[in-house]
PDB file of N, CA, C and O in Angstrom:
ATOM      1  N   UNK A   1      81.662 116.802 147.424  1.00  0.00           N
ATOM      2  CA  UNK A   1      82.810 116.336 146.677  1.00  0.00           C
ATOM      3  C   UNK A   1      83.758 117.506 146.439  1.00  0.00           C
ATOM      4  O   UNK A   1      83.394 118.592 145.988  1.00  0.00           O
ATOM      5  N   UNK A   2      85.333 117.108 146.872  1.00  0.00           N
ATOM      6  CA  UNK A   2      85.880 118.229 146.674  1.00  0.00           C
ATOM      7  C   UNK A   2      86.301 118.025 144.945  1.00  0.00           C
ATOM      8  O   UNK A   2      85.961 117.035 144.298  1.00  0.00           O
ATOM      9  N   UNK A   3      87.204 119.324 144.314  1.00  0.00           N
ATOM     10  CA  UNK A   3      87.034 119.541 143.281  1.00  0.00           C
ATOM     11  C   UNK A   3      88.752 118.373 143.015  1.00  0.00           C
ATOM     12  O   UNK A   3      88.961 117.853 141.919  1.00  0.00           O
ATOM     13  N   UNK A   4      89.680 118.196 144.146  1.00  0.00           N
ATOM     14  CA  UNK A   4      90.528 117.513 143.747  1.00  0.00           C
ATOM     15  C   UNK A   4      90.328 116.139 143.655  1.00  0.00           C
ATOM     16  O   UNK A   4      91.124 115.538 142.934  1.00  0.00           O
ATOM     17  N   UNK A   5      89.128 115.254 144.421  1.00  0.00           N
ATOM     18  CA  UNK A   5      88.700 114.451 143.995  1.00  0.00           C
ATOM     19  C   UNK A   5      87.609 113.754 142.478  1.00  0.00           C
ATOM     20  O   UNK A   5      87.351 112.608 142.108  1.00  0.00           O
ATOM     21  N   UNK A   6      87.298 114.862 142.063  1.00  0.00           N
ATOM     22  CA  UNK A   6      86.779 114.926 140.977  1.00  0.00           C
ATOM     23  C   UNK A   6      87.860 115.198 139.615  1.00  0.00           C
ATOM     24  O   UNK A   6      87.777 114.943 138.414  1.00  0.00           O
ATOM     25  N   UNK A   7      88.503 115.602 140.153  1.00  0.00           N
ATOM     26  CA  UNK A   7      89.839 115.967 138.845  1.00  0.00           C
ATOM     27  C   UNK A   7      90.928 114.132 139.134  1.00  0.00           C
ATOM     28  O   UNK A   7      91.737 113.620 138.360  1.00  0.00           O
ATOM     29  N   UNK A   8      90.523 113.702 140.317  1.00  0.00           N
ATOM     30  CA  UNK A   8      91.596 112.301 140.536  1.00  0.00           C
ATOM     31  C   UNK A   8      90.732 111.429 139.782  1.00  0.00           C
ATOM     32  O   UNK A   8      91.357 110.644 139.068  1.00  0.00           O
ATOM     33  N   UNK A   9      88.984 111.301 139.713  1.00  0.00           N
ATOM     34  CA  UNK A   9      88.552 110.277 139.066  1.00  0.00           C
ATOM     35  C   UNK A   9      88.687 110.300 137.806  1.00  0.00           C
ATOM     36  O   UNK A   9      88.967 109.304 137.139  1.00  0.00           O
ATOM     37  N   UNK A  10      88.418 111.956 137.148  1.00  0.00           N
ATOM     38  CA  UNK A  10      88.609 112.170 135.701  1.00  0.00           C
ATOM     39  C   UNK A  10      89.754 111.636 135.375  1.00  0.00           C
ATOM     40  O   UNK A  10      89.642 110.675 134.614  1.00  0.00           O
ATOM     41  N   UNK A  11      91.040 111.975 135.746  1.00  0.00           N
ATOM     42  CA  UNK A  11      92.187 111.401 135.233  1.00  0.00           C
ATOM     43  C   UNK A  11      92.135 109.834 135.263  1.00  0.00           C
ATOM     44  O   UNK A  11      92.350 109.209 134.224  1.00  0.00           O
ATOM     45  N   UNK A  12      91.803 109.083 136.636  1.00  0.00           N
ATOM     46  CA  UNK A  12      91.882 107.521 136.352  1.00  0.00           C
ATOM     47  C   UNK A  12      91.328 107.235 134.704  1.00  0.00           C
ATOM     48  O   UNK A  12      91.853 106.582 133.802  1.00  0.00           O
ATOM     49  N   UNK A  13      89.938 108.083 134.748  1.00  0.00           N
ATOM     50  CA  UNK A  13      88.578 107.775 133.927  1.00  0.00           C
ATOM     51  C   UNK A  13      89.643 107.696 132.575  1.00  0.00           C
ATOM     52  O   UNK A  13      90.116 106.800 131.876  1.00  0.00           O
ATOM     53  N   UNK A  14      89.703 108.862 132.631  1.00  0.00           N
ATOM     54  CA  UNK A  14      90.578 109.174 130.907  1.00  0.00           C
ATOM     55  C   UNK A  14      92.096 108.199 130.963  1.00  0.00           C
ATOM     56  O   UNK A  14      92.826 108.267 129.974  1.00  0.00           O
ATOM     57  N   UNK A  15      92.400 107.560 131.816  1.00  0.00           N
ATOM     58  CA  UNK A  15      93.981 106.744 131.404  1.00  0.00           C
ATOM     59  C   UNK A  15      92.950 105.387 131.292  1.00  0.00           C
ATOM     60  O   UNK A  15      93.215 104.671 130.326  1.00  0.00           O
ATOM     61  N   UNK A  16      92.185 105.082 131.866  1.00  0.00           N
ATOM     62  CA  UNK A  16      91.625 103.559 131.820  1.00  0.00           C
ATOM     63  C   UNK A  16      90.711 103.958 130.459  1.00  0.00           C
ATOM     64  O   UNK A  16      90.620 102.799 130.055  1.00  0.00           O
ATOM     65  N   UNK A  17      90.280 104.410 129.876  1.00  0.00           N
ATOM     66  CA  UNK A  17      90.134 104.732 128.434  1.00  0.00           C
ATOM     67  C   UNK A  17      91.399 104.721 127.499  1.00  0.00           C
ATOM     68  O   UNK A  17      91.311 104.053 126.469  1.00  0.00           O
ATOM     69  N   UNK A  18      92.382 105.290 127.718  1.00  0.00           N
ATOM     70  CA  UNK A  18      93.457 105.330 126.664  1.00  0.00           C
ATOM     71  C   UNK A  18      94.106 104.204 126.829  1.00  0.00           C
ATOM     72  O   UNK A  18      94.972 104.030 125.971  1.00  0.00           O
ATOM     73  N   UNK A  19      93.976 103.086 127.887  1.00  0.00           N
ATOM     74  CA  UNK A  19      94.618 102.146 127.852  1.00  0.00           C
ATOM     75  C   UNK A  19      93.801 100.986 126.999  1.00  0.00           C
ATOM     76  O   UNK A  19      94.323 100.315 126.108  1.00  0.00           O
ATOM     77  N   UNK A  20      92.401 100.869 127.440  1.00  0.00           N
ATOM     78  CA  UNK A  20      91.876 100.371 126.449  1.00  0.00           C
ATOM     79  C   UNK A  20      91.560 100.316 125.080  1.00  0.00           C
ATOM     80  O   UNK A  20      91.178  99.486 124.256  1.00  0.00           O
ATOM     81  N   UNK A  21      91.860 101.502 125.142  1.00  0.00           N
ATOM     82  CA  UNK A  21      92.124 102.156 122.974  1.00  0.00           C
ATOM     83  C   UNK A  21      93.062 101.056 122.940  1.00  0.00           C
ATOM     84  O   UNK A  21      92.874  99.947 122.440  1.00  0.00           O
ATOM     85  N   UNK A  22      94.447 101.637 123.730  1.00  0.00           N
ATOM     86  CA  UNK A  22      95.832 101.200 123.075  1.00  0.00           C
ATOM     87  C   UNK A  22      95.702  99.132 123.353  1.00  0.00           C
ATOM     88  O   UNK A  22      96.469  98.295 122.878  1.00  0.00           O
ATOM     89  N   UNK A  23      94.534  98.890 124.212  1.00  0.00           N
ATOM     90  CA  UNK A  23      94.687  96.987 124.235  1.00  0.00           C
ATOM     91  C   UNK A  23      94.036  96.973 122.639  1.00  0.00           C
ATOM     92  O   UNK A  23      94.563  96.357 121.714  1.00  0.00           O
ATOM     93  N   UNK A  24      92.742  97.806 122.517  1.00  0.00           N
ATOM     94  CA  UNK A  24      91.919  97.311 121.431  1.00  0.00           C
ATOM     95  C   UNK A  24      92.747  97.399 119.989  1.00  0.00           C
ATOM     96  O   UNK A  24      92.403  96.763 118.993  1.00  0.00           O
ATOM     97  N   UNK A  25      93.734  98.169 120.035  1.00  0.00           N
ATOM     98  CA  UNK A  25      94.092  98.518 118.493  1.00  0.00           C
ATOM     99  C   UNK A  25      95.347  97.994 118.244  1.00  0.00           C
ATOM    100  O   UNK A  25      95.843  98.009 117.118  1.00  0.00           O
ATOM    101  N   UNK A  26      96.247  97.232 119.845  1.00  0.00           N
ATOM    102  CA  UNK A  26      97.118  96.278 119.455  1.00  0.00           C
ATOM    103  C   UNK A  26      96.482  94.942 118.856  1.00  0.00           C
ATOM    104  O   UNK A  26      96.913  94.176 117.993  1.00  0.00           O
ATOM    105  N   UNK A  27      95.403  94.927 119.548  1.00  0.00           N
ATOM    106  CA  UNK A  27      94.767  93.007 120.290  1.00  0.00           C
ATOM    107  C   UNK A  27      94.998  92.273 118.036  1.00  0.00           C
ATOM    108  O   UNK A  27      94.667  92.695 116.928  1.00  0.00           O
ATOM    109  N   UNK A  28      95.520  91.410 118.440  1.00  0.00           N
ATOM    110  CA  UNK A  28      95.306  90.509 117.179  1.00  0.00           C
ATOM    111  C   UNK A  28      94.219  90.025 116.512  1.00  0.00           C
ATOM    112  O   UNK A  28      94.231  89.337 115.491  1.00  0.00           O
ATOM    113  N   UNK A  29      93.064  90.502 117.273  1.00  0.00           N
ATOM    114  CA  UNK A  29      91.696  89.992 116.292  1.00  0.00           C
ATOM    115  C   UNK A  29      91.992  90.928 115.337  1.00  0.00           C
ATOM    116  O   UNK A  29      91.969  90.579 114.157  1.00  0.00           O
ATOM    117  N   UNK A  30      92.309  92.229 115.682  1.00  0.00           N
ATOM    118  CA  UNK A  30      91.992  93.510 114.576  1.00  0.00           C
ATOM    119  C   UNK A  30      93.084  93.530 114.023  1.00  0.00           C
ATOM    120  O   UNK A  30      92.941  94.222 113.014  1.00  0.00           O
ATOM    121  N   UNK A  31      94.621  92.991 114.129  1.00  0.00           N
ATOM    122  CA  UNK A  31      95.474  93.509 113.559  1.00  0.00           C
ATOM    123  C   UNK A  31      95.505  92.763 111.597  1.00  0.00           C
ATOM    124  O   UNK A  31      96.437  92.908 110.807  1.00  0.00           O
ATOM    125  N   UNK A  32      93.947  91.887 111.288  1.00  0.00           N
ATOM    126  CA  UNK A  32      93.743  91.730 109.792  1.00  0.00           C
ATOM    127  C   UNK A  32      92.948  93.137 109.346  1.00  0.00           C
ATOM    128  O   UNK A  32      92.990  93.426 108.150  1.00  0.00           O
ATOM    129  N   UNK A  33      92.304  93.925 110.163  1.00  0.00           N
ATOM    130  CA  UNK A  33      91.711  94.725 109.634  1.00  0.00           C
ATOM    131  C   UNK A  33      92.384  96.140 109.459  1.00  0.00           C
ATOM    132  O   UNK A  33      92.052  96.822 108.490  1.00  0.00           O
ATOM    133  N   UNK A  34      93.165  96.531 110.212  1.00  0.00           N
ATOM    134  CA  UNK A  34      94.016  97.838 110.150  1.00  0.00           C
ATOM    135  C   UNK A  34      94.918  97.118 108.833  1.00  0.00           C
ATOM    136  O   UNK A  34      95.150  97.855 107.876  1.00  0.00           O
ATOM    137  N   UNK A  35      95.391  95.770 108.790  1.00  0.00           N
ATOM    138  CA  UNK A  35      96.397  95.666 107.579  1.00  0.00           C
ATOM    139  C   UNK A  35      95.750  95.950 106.534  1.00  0.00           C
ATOM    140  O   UNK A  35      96.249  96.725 105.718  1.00  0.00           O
ATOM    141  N   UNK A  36      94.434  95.359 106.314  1.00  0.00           N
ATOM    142  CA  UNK A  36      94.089  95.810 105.077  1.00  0.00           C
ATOM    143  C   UNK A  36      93.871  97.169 104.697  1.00  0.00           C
ATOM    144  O   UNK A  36      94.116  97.628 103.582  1.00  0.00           O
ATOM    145  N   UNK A  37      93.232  98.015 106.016  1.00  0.00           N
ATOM    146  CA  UNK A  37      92.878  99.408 106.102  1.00  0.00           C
ATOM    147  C   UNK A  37      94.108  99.810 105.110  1.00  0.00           C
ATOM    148  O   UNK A  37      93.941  99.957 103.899  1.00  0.00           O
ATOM    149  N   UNK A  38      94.966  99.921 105.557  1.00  0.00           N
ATOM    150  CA  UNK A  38      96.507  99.986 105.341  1.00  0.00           C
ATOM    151  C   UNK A  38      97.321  99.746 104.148  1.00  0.00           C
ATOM    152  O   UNK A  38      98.451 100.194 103.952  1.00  0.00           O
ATOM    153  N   UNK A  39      96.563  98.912 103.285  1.00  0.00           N
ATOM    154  CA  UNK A  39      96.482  98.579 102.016  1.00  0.00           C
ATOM    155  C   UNK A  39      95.543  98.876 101.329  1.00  0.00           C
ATOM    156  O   UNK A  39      95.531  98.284 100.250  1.00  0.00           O
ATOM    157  N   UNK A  40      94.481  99.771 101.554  1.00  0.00           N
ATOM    158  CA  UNK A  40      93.253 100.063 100.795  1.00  0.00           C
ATOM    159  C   UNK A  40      94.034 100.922  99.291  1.00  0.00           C
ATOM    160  O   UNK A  40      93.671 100.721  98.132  1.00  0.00           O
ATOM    161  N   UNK A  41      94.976 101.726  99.650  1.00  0.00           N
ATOM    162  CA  UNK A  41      95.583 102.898  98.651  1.00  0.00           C
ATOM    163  C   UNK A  41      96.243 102.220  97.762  1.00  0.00           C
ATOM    164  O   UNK A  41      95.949 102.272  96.568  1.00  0.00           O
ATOM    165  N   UNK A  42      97.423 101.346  98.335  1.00  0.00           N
ATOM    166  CA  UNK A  42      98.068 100.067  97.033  1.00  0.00           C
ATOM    167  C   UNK A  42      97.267  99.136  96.771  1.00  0.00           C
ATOM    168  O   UNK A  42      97.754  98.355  95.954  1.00  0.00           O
ATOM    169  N   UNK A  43      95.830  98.764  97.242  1.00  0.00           N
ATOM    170  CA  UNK A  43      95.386  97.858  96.741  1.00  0.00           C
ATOM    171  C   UNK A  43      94.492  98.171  95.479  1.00  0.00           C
ATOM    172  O   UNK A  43      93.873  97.279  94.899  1.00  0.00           O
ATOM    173  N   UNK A  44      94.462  99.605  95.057  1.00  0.00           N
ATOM    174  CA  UNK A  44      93.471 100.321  93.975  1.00  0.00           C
ATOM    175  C   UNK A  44      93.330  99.837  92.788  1.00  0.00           C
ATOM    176  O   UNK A  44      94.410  99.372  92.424  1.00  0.00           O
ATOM    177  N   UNK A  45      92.499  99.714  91.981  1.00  0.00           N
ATOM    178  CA  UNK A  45      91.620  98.838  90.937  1.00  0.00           C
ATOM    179  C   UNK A  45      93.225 100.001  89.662  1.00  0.00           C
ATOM    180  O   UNK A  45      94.223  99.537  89.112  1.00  0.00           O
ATOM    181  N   UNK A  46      92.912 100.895  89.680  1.00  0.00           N
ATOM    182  CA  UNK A  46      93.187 101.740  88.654  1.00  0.00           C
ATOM    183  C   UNK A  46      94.588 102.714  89.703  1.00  0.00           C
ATOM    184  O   UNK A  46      94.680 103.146  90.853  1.00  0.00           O
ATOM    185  N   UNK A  47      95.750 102.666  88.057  1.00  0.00           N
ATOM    186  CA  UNK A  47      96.557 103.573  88.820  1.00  0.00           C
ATOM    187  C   UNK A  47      95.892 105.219  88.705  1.00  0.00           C
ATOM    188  O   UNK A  47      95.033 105.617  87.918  1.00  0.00           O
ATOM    189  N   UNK A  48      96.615 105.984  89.775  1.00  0.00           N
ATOM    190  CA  UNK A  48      96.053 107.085  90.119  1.00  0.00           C
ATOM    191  C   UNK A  48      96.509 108.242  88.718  1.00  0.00           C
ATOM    192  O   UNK A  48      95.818 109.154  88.263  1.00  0.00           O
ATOM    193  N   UNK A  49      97.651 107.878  88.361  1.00  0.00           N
ATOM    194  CA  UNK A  49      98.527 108.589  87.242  1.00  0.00           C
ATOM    195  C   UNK A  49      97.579 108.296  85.705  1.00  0.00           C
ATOM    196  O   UNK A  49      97.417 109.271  84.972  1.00  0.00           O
ATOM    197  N   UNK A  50      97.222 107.476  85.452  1.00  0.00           N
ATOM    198  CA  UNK A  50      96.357 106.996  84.117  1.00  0.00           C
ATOM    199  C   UNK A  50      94.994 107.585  84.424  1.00  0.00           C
ATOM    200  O   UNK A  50      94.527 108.122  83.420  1.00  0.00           O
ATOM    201  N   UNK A  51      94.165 107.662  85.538  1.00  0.00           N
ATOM    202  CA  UNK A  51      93.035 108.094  86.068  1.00  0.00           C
ATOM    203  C   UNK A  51      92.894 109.709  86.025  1.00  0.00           C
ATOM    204  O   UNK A  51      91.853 110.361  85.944  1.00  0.00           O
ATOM    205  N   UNK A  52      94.056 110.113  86.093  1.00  0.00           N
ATOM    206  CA  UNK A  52      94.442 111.374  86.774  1.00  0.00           C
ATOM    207  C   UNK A  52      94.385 111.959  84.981  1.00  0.00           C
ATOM    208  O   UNK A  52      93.469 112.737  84.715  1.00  0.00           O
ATOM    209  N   UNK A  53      95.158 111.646  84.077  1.00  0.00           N
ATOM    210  CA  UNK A  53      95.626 111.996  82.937  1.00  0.00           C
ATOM    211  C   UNK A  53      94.056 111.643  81.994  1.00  0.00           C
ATOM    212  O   UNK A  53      93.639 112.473  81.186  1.00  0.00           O
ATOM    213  N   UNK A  54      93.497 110.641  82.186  1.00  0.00           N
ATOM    214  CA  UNK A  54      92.038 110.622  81.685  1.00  0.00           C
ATOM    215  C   UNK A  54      90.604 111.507  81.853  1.00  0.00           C
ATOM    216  O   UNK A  54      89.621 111.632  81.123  1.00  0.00           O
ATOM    217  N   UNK A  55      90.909 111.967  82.957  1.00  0.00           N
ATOM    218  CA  UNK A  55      89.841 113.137  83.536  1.00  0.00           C
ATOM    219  C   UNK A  55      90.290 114.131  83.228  1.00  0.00           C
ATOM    220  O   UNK A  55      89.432 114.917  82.826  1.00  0.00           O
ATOM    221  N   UNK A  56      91.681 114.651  83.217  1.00  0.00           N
ATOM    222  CA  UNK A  56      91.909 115.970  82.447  1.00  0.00           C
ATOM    223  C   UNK A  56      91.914 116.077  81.078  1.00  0.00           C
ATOM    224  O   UNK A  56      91.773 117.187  80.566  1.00  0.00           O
ATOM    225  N   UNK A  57      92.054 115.088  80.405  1.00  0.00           N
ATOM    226  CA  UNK A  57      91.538 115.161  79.314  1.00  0.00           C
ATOM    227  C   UNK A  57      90.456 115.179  79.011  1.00  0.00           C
ATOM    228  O   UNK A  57      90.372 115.972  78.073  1.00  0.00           O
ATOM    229  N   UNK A  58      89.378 114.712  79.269  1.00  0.00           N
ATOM    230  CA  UNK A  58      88.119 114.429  79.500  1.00  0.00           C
ATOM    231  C   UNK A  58      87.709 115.716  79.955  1.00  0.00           C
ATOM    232  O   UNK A  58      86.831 116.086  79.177  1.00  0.00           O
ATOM    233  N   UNK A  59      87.917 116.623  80.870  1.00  0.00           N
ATOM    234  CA  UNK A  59      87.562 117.832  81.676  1.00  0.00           C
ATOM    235  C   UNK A  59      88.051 119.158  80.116  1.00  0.00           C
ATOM    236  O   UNK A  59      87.425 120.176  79.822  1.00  0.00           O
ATOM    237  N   UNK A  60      89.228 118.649  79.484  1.00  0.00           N
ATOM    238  CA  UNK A  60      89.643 119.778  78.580  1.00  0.00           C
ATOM    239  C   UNK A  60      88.728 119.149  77.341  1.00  0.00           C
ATOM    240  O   UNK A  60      88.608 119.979  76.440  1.00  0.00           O
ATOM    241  N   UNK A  61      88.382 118.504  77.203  1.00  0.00           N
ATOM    242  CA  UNK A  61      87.766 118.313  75.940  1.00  0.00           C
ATOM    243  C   UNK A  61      86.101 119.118  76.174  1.00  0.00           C
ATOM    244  O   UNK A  61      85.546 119.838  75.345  1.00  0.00           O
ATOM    245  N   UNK A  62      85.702 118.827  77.204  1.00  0.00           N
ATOM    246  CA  UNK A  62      84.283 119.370  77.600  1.00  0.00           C
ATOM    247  C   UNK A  62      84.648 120.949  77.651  1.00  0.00           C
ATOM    248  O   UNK A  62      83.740 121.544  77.070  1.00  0.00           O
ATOM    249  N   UNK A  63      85.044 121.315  77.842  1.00  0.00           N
ATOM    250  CA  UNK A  63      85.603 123.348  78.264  1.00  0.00           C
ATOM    251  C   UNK A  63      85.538 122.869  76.490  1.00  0.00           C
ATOM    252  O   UNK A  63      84.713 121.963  76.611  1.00  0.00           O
ATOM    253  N   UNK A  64      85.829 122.892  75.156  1.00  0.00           N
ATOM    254  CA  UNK A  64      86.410 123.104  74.313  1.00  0.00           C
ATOM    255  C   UNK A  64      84.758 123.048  73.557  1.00  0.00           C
ATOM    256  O   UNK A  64      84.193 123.985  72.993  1.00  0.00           O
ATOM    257  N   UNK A  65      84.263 121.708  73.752  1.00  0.00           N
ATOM    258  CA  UNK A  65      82.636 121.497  72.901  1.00  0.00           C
ATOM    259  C   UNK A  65      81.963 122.731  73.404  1.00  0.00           C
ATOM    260  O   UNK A  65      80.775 122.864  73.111  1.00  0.00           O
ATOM    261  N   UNK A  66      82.607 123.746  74.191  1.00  0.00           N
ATOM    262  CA  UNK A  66      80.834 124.352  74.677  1.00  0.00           C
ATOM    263  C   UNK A  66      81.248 125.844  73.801  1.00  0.00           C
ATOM    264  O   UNK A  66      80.431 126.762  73.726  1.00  0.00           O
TER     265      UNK A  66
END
């Protein structure tokens, strides 16, 4: 096997891989699951600002008891 035939299959190899990424992550079965992916951050139980302001308080009160 020469080495330019081995560098022609790798390349097919690796585009018929990236093409199938790019069918699998358009295809519409998945496009409910990337949306939600996608909404995991706005979909949060607790805002990050009230969470954020409760642990530092919480963190300064503990430094203070010891």
């Amino acid at each position: 096997m020469s080495p330019s035939f081995v560098q022609s299959v790798w390349t097919v190899m690796a585009m018929a891989v990236f093409i199938g990424i790019v069918i699998w992550a358009f295809s519409r079965r998945k496009k409910s699951d990337f949306e939600k992916a996608g909404r995991m951050v706005v979909d949060d139980d607790k805002p990050a600002s009230n969470s954020m302001k409760k642990d530092a308080g919480d963190a300064g009160s503990k430094l203070t008891e010891e």
